[in-house]
Structure formats: structure tokens, C-alpha cells
Backbone as XML, in Angstrom:
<?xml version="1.0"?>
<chain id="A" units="angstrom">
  <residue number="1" name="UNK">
    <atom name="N" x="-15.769" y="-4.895" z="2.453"/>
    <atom name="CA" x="-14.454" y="-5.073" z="3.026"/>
    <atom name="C" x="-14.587" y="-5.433" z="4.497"/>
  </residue>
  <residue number="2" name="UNK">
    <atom name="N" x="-14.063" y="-6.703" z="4.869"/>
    <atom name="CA" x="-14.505" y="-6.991" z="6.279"/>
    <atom name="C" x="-12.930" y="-6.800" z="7.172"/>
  </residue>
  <residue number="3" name="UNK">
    <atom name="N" x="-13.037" y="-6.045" z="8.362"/>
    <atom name="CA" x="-11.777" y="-5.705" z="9.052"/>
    <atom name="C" x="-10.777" y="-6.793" z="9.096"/>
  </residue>
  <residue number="4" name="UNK">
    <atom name="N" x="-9.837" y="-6.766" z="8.776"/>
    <atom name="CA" x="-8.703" y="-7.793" z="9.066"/>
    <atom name="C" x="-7.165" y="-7.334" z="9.541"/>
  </residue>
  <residue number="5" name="UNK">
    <atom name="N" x="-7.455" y="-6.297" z="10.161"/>
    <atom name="CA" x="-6.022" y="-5.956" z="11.006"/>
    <atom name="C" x="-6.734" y="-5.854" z="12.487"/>
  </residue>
  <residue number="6" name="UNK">
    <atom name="N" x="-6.062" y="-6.563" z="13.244"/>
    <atom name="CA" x="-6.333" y="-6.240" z="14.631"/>
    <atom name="C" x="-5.399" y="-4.979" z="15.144"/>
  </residue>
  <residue number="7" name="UNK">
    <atom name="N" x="-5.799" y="-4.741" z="16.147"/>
    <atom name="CA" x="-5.323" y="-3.891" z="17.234"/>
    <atom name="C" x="-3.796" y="-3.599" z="17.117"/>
  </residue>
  <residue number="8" name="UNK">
    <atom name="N" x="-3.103" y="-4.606" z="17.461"/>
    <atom name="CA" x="-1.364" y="-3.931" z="17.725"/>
    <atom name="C" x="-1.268" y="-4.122" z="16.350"/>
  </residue>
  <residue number="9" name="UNK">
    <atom name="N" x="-1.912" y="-4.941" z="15.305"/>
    <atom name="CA" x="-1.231" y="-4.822" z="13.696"/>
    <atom name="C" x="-1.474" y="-3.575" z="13.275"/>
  </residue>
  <residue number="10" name="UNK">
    <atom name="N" x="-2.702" y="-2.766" z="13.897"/>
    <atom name="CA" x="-2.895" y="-1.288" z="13.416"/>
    <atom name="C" x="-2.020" y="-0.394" z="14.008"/>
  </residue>
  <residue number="11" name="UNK">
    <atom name="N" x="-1.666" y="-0.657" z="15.513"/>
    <atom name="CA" x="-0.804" y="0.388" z="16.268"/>
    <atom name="C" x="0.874" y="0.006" z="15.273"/>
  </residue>
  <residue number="12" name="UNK">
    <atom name="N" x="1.308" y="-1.063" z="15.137"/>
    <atom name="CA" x="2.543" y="-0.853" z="14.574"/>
    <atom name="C" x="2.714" y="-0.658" z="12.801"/>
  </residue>
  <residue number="13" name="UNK">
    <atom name="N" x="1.615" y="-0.495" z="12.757"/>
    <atom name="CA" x="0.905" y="0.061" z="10.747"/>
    <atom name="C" x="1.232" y="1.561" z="11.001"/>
  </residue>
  <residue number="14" name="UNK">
    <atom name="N" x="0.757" y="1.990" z="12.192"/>
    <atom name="CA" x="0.352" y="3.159" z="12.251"/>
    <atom name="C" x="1.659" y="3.560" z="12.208"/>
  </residue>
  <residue number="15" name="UNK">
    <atom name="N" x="2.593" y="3.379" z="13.369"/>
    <atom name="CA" x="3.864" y="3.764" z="14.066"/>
    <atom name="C" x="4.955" y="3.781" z="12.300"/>
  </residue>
  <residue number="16" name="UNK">
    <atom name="N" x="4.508" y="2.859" z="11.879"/>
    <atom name="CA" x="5.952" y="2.201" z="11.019"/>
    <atom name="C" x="5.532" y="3.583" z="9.688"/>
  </residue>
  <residue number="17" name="UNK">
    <atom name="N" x="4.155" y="3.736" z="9.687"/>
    <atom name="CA" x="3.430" y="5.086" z="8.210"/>
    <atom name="C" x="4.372" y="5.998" z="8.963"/>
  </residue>
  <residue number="18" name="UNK">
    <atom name="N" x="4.342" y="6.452" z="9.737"/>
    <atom name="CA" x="4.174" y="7.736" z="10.423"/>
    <atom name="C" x="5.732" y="8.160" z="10.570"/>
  </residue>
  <residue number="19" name="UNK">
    <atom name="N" x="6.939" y="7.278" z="10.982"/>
    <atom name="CA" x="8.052" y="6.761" z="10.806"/>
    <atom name="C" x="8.615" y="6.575" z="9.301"/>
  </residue>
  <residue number="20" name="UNK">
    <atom name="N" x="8.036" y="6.840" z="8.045"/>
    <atom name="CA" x="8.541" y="6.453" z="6.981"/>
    <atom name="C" x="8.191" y="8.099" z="6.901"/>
  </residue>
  <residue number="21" name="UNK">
    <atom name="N" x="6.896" y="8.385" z="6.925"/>
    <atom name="CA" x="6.965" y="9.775" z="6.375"/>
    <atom name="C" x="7.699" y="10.746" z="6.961"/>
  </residue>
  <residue number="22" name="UNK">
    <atom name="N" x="7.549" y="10.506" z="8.338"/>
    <atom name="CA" x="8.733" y="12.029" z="8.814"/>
    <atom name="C" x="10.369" y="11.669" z="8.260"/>
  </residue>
  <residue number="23" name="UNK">
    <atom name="N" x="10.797" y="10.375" z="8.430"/>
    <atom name="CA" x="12.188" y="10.236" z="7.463"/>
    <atom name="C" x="11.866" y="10.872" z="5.563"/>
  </residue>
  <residue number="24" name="UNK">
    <atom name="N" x="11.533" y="10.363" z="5.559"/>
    <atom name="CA" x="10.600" y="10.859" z="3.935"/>
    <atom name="C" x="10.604" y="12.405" z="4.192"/>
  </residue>
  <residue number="25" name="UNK">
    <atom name="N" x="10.213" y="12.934" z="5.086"/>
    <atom name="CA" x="10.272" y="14.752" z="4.853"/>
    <atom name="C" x="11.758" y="15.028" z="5.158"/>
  </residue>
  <residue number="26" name="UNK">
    <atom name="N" x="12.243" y="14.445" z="6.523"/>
    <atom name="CA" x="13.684" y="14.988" z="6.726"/>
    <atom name="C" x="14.315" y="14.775" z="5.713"/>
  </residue>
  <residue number="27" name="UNK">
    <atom name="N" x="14.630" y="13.730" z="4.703"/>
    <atom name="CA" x="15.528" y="13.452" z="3.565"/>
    <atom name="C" x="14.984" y="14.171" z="2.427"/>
  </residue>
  <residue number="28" name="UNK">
    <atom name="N" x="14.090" y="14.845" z="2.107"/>
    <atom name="CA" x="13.406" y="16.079" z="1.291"/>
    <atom name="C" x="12.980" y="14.798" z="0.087"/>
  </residue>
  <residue number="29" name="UNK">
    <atom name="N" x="12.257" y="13.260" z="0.328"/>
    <atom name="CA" x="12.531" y="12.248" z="-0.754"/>
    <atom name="C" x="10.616" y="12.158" z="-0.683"/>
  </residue>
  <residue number="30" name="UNK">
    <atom name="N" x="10.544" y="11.274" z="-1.979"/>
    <atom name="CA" x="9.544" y="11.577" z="-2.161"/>
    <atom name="C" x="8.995" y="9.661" z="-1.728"/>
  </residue>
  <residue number="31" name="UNK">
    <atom name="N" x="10.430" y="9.059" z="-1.461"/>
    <atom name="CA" x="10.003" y="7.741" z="-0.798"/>
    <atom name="C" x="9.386" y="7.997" z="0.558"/>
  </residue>
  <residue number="32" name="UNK">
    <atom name="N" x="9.328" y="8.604" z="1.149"/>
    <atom name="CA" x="8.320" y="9.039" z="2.612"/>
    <atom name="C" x="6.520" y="8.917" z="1.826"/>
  </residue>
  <residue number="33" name="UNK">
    <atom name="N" x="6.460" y="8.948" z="1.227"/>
    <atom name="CA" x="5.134" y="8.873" z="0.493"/>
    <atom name="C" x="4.172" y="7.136" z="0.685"/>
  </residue>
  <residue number="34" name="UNK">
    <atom name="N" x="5.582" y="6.362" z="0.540"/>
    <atom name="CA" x="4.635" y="5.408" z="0.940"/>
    <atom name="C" x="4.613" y="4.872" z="2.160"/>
  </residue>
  <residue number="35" name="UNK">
    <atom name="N" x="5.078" y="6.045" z="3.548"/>
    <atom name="CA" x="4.279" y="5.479" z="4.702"/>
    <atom name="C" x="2.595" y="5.846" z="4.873"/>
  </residue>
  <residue number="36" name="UNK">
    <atom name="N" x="2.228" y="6.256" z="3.481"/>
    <atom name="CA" x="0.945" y="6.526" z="3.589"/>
    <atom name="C" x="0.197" y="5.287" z="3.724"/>
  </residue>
  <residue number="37" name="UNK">
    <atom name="N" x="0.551" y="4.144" z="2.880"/>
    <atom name="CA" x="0.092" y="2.735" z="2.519"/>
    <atom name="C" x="-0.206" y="2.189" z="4.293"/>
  </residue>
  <residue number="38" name="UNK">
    <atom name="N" x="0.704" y="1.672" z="5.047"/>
    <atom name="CA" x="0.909" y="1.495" z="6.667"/>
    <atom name="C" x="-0.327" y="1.999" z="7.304"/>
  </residue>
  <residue number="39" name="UNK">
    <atom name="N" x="-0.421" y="3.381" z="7.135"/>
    <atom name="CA" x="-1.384" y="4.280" z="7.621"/>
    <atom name="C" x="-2.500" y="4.336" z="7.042"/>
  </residue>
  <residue number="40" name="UNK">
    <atom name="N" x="-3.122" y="4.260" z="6.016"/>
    <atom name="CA" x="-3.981" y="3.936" z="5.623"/>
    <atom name="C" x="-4.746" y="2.504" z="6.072"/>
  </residue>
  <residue number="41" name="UNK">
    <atom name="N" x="-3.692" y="1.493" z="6.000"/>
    <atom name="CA" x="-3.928" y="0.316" z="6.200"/>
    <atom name="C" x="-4.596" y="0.241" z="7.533"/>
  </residue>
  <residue number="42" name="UNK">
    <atom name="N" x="-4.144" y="0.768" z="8.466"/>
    <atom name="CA" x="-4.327" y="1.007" z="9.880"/>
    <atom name="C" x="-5.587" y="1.746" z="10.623"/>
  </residue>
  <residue number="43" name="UNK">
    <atom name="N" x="-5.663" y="2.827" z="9.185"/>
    <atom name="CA" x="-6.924" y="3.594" z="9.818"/>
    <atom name="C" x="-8.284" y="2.671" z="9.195"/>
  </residue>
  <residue number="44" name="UNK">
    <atom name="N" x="-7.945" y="2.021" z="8.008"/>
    <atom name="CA" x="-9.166" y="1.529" z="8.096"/>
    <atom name="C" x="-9.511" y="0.439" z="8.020"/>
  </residue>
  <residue number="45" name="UNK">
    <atom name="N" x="-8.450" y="-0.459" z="8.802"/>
    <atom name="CA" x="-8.702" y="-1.962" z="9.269"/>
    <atom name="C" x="-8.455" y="-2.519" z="8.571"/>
  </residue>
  <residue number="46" name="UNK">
    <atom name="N" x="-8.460" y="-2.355" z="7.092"/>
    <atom name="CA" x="-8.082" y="-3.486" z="6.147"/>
    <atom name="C" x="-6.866" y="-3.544" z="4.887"/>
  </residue>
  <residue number="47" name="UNK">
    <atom name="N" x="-6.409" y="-4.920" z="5.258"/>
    <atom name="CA" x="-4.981" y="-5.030" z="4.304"/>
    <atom name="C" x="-5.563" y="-5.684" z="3.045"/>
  </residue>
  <residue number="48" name="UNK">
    <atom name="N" x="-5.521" y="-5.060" z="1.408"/>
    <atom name="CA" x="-5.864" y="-5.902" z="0.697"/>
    <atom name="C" x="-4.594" y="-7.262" z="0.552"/>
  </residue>
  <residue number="49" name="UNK">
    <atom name="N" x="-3.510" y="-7.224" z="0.835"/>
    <atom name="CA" x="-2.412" y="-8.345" z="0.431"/>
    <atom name="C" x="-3.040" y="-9.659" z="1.562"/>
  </residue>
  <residue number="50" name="UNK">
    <atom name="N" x="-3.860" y="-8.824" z="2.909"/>
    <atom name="CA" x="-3.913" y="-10.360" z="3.356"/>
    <atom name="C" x="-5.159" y="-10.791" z="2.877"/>
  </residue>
  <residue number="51" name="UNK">
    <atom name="N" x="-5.805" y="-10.727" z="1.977"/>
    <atom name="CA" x="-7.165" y="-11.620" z="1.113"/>
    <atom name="C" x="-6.711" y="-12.729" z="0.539"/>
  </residue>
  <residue number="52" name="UNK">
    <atom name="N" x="-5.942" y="-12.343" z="0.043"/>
    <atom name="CA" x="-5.455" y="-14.109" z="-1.324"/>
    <atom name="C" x="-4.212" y="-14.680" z="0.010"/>
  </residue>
  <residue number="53" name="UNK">
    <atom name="N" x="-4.163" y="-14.489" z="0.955"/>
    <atom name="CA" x="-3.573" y="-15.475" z="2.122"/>
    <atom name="C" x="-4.557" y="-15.432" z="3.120"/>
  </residue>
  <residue number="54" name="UNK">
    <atom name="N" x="-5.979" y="-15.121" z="2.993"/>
    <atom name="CA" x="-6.832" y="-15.170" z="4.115"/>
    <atom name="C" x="-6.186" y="-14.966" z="5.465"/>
  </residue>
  <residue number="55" name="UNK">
    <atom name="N" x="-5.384" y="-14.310" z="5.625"/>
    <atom name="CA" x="-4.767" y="-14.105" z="7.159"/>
    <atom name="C" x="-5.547" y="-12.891" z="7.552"/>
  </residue>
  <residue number="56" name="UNK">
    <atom name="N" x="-6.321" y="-12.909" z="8.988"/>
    <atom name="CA" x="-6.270" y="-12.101" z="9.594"/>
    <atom name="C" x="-5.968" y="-11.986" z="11.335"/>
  </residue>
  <residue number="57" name="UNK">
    <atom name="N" x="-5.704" y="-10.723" z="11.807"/>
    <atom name="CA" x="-4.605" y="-10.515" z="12.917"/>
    <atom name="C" x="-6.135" y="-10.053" z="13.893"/>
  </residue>
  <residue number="58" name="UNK">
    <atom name="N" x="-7.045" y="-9.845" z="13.067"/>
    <atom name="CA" x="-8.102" y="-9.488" z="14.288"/>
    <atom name="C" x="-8.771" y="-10.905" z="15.560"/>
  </residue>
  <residue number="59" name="UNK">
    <atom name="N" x="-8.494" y="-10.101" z="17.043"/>
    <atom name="CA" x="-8.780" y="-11.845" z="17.708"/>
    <atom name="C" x="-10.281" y="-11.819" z="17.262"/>
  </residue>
  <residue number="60" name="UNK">
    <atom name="N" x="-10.346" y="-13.517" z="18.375"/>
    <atom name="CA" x="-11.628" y="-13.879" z="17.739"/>
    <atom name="C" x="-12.466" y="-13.609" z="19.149"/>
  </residue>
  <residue number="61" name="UNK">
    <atom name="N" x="-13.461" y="-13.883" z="19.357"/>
    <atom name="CA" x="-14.216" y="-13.053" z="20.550"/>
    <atom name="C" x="-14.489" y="-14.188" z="21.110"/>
  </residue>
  <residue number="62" name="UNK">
    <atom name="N" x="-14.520" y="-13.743" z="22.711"/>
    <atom name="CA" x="-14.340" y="-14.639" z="24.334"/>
    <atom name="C" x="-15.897" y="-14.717" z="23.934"/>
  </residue>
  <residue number="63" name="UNK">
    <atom name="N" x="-16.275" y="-15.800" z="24.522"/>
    <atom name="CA" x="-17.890" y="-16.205" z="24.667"/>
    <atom name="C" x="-18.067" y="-16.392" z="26.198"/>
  </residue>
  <residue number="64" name="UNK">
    <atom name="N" x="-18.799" y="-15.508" z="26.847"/>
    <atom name="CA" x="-19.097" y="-15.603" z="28.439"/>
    <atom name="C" x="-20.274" y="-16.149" z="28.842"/>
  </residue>
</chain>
């Protein structure tokens, strides 16, 4: 699995998991469950949906 979320795609993965689940606990629903997906996605760099669109958000590196 090669990383394909960059940086702010992980910080707003992270924000948007984390944001579904505490609504998800306040509403006592068991839809808060999938801000796990976001968060997951985030902690470990990789989205499987962006493979079959080859998109990735990670930059590409400065050459000095």
C-alpha cells in the first residue's frame, strides 16, 4: 500500500472522523460509526477509493 493522502487531506480526514463520531455519540446513533472510515483513512495514509482514479493528494518533492 503506497501513501496517497497528503498532509491537509489527512488533517481534514481526521477532523471530519472525529466530527461524525462525537455527533454519532451525542445522537446515541450508531451512524457516528462511520467517522471511523475518515480516521482510519488518515492515520494510515491510504484511501483505497483513490486507486481505480489513481489520484493522489501527497506533494511531490522539491529537488535542491
Amino acid at each position: 500500500m503506497k501513501c496517497n493522502v497528503g498532509k491537509t487531506d489527512k488533517r481534514v480526514r481526521a477532523v471530519v472522523g472525529v466530527v461524525i463520531i462525537v455527533i454519532g455519540v451525542y445522537f446515541k446513533s450508531w451512524w457516528g460509526a462511520i467517522g471511523i472510515l475518515p480516521l482510519l483513512t488518515a492515520i494510515t495514509g491510504f484511501c483505497p477509493g483513490y486507486v481505480p482514479f489513481k489520484i493522489s493528494t501527497v506533494g511531490k518533492k522539491k529537488k535542491k
